[in-house]
C-alpha positions in Angstrom: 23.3 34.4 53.5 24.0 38.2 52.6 20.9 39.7 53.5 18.2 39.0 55.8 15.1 36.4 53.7 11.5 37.1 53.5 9.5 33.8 54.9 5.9 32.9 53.9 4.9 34.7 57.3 6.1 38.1 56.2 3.7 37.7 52.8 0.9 37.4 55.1 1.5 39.8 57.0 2.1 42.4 53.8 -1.5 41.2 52.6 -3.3 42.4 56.1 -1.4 45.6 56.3 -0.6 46.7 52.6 -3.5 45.5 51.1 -6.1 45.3 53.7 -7.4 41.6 53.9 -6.2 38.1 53.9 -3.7 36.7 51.6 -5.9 35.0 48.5 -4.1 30.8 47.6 -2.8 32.3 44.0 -1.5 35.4 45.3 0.1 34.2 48.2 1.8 31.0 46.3 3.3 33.9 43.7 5.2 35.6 46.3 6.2 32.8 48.2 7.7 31.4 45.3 9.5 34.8 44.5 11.1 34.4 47.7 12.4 31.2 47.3 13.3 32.1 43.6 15.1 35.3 44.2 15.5 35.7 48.1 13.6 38.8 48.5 14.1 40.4 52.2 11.4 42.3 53.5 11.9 45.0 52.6 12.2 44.1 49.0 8.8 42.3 49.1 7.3 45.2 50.7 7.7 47.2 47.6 6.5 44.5 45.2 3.6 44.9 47.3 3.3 49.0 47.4 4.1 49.1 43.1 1.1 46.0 42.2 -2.1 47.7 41.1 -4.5 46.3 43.8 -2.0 48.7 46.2 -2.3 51.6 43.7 -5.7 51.5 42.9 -6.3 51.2 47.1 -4.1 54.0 48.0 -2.9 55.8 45.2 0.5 56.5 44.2 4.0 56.5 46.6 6.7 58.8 44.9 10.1 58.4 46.2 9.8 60.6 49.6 13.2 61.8 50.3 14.2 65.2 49.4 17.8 64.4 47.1 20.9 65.6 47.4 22.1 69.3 45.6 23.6 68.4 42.6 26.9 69.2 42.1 27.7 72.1 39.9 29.8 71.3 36.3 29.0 67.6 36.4 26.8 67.4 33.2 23.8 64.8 33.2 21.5 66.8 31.0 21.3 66.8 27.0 18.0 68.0 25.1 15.9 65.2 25.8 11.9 64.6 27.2 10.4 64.0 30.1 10.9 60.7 31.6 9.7 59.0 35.2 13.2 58.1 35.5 14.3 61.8 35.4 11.4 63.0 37.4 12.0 60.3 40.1 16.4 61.4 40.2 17.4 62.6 43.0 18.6 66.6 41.9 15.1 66.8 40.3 13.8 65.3 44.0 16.2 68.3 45.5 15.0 70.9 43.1 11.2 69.9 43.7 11.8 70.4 47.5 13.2 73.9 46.9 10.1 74.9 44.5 8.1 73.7 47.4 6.7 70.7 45.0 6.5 66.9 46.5 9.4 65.5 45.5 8.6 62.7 42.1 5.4 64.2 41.6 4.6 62.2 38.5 3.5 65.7 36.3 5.4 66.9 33.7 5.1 70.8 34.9 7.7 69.6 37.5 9.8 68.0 35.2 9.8 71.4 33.2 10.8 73.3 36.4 13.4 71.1 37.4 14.7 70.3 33.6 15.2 74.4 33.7 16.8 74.6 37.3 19.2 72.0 37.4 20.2 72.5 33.6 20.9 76.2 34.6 22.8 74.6 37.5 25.2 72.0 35.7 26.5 75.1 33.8 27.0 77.5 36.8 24.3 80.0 36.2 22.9 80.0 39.3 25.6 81.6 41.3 25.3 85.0 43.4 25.0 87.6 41.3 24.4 86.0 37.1 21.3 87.9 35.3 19.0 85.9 34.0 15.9 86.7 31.6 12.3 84.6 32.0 9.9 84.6 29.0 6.1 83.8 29.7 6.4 83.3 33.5 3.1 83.2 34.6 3.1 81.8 37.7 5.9 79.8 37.9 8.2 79.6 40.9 11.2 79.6 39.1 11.9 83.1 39.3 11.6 83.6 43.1 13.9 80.2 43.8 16.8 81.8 41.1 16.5 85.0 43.2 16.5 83.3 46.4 20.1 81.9 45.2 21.5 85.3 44.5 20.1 85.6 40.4 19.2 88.8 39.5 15.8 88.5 37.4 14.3 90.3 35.0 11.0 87.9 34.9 8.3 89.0 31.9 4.8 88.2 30.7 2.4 89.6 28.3 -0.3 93.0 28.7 -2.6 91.9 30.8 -5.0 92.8 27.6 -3.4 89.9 25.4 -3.7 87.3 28.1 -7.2 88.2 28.7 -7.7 87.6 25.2 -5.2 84.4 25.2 -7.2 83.0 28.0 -4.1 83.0 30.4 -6.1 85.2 32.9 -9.2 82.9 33.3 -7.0 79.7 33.7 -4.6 81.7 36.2 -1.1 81.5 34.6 -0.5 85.2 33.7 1.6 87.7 36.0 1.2 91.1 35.9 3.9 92.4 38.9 6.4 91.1 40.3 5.2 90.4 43.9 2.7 87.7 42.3 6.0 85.7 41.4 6.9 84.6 45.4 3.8 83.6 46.6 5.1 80.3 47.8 7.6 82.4 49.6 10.7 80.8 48.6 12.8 84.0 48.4 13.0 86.0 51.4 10.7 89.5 50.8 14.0 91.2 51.3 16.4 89.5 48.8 13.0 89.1 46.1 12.6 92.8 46.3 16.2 93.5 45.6 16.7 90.3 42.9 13.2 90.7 40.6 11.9 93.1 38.4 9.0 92.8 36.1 8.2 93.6 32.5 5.6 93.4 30.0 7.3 91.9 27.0 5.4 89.8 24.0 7.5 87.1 22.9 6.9 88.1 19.1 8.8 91.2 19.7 11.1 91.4 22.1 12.7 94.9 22.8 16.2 95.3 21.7 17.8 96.5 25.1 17.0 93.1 26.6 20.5 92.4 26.6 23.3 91.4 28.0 21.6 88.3 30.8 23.9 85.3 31.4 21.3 82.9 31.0 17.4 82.9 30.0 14.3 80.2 29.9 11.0 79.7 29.4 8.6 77.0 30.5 5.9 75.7 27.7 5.5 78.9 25.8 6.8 78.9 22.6 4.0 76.7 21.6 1.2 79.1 22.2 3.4 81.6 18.9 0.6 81.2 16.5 2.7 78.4 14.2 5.7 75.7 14.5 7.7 78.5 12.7 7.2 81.3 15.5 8.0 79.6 18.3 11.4 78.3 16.3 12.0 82.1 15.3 11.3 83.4 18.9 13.9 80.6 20.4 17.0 82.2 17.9 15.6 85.7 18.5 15.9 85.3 22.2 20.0 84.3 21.7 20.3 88.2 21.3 18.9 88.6 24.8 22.6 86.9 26.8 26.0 87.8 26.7 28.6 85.5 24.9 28.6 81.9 26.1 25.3 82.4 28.1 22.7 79.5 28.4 18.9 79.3 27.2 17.0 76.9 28.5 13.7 76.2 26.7 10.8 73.9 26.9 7.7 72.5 24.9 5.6 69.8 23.6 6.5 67.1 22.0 4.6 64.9 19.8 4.9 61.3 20.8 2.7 59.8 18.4 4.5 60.9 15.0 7.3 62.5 12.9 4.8 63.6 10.0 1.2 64.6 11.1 0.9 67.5 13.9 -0.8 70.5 14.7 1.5 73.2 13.0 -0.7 76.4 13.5 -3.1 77.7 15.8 -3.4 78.8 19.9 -1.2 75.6 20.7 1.3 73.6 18.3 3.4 70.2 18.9 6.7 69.6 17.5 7.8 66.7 16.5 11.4 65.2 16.2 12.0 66.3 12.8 11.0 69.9 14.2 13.7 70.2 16.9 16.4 68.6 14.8 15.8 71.0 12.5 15.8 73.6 15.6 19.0 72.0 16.1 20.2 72.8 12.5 19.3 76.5 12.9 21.2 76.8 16.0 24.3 75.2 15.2 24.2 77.0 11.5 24.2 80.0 13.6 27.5 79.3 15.6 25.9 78.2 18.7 25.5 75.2 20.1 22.7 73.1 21.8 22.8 70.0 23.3 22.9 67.0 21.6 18.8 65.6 21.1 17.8 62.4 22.6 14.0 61.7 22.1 13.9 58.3 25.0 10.5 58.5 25.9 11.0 56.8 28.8 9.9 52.6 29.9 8.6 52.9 32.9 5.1 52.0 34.1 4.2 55.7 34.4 6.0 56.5 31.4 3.3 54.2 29.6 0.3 56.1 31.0 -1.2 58.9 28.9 -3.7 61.2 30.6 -6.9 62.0 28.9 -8.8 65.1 29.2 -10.1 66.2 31.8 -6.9 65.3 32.6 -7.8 64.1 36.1 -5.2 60.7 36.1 -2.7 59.4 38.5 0.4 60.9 36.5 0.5 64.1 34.0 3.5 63.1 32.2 1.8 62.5 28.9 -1.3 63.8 27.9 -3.5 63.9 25.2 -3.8 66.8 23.1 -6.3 66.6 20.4 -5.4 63.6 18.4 -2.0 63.3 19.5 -0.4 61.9 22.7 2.2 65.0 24.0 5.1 65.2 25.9 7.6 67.7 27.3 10.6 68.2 25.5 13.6 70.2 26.7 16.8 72.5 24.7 19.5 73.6 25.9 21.4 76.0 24.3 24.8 77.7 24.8 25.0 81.6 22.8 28.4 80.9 20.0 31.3 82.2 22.7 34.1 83.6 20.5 37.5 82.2 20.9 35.5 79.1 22.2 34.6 75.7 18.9 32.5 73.8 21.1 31.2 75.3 24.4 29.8 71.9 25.0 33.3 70.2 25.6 
């Protein structure tokens, strides 16, 4: 035989020391007939054990526990797409978390976001010694202080402290008003963060015209929080000014998961919904740029399934419930039009 075969003894023993008591008739004749039925080893029947509910609701949650392996640059693996356990569980997003100081698989779609941003940046080279990049809405984010710790010059920005007092951002801790608030996880060396980050007050409605000239730009779940659908579309083709021909944006928001007509178009926090991106899509491409192709997978997996409710207080975070609707996070990337260049995506 190929691999070493669970026996009957070994379900026993998973019972007393996963589970915590003795093996109940039912249970025990399921997973000694899985044994026989598909040859589990040990190890293989140690993790049918760890993913059952009685284990979960006992223990809680095991993410994958490794760390990854750096992705390599120019090998592509990301299109526009949402987040998905099976994305957040990869091993680059693993690496990334590890380097933003997260626990690797964290089931929460604020890590996907951060890890959608970095290693997208990263497939396309932009995080090499020395590339400017541009941050919209950073709040608290780590993202800044990891790109500066690999060499990225940043120009990270947030709003007067006046309009996120009045926003709410302040109260619910997500606004930045220097830079110094940006590396409190102390990715970056003081040294290198000093030298690599600069802060500036900019409102995403109007951004100055000698923001310019950056090789790559992002924001994390902002352009929702524009007053309308509309605003955050206009801010996402305003910010294309921002980078130098052939640079990359990197953008992310919500995603309504429960339907293509009804939504919440206008107010403190909108949802777009597939026929909203695709037509984001259209706008790009009519401009000469190009964006990666949308793929609106939802994901299958158990945790995939699981929607949080308010107070938002669940096992996973990787849809919630927003009002009326079930949301997602939803990712774009973007490539500025390149001259001399039909399809930067080839």
């Amino acid at each position: 035989m190929s691999k070493n075969v669970a026996t009957p003894e070994d379900v026993y023993h998973a019972y007393r020391l996963l589970l915590g008591r003795e093996p109940d008739s039912v249970g025990y004749a399921h997973y000694c007939s899985l044994i026989e039925a598909q040859a589990l080893s040990p190890i293989e029947l140690s993790r049918r054990f760890i993913e059952s509910t009685e284990f979960r609701d006992r223990w809680g949650i095991l993410t994958i526990p490794d760390s990854g392996i750096k992705p390599d640059v120019g090998i592509i693996t990301l299109k526009s797409e949402a987040c998905t356990q099976r994305r957040i569980q990869s091993s680059a997003f693993r690496y990334w978390a590890m380097c933003l100081r997260e626990k690797p698989a964290f089931l929460h779609r604020k890590l996907w976001e951060w890890c959608f941003i970095t290693q997208a940046l990263h497939e396309r080279g932009m995080l090499d010694e020395g590339r400017q990049g541009l941050g919209f809405a950073v709040g608290n984010e780590p993202l800044s202080s990891l790109f500066a710790k690999l060499g990225c010059c940043i120009t990270a920005s947030d709003v007067d402290p006046e309009s996120a007092r009045r926003d709410g951002w302040i109260d619910t801790q997500q606004h930045a008003t220097r830079a110094s608030e940006l590396n409190r996880r102390g990715i970056c060396p003081d040294a290198a963060f000093r030298a690599n980050v600069r802060f500036r007050e900019v409102d995403m409605r109007a951004i100055p015209d000698d923001l310019i000239g950056f090789d790559f730009l992002w924001s994390a779940c902002a352009l929702e929080h524009l007053g309308s659908l509309e605003k955050g579309i206009e801010f996402v083709l305003r910010a294309l000014r921002c980078l130098k021909p052939g640079g990359i944006a990197v953008h992310t928001t919500e995603l309504n998961c429960d339907s293509d007509q009804e939504t919440i178009a206008t107010g403190p926090s909108v949802i777009y919904r597939k026929r909203d991106i695709a037509a984001l899509a259209d706008r790009v491409r009519g401009e000469g740029h190009a964006i990666e192709p949308c793929e609106f997978d939802l994901g299958a997996e158990e945790w995939d399934r699981y929607v949080d409710e308010p107070p938002y207080d669940g096992p996973a975070h990787l849809k919630l419930r927003l009002a009326s609707y079930v949301s997602t996070s939803f990712g774009v990337i973007i490539r500025k039009r390149d001259r001399g260049t039909e399809n930067p995506f080839v």
